[in-house]
N, C-alpha and C positions, 0 to 999 in steps of 0.2 A: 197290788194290795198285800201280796204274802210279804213284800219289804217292809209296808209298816205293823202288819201284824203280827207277823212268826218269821224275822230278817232270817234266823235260823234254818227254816223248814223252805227257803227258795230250792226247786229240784232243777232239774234238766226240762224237767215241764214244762214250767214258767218261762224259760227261756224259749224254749220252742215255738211258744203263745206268742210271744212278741216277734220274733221271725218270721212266724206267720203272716205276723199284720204288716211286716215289708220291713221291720227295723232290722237295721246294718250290726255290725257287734260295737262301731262308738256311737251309734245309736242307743245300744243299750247301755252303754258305760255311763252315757252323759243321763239318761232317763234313771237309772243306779244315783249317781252321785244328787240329782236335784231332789229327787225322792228322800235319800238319807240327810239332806240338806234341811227342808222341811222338817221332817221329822226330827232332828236334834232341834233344831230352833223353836219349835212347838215345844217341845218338852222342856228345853230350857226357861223358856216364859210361862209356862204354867206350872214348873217345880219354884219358881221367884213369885207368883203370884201377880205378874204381872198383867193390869188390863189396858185398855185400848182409850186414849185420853178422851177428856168428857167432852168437847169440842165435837166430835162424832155423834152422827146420829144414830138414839136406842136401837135402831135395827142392825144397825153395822156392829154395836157393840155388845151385843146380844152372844152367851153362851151358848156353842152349838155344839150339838151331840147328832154324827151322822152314825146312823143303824146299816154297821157295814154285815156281808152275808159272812 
């Protein structure tokens, strides 16, 4: 989460948390890259205004707002 919220403020912490849970270091690299992957491609669609074609049902296309802590 601290990647998509404060990419800046990742410590020594973060990483440790995820070593913990058993992830390797290209564990983390690849878990890094798909995270920032999302994260640009969200932003890109939503700074273009892009939404989701109308063929989709309302619930799928529905704007979501997750209450991250």
């Amino acid at each position: 989460m601290t990647l998509t919220r404060d990419p800046g403020g990742t410590t020594r912490a973060d990483l440790d948390k995820l070593r913990e849970a058993g992830l390797g270091a290209r564990e983390v690299i690849d878990l890094n890259q798909v995270v920032a992957y999302f994260n640009y491609v969200n932003r890109v669609a939503a700074g273009l205004g892009v939404t989701l074609e109308d063929r989709w049902p309302d619930e799928l296309r529905a704007v979501r707002r997750y209450d991250l802590p």
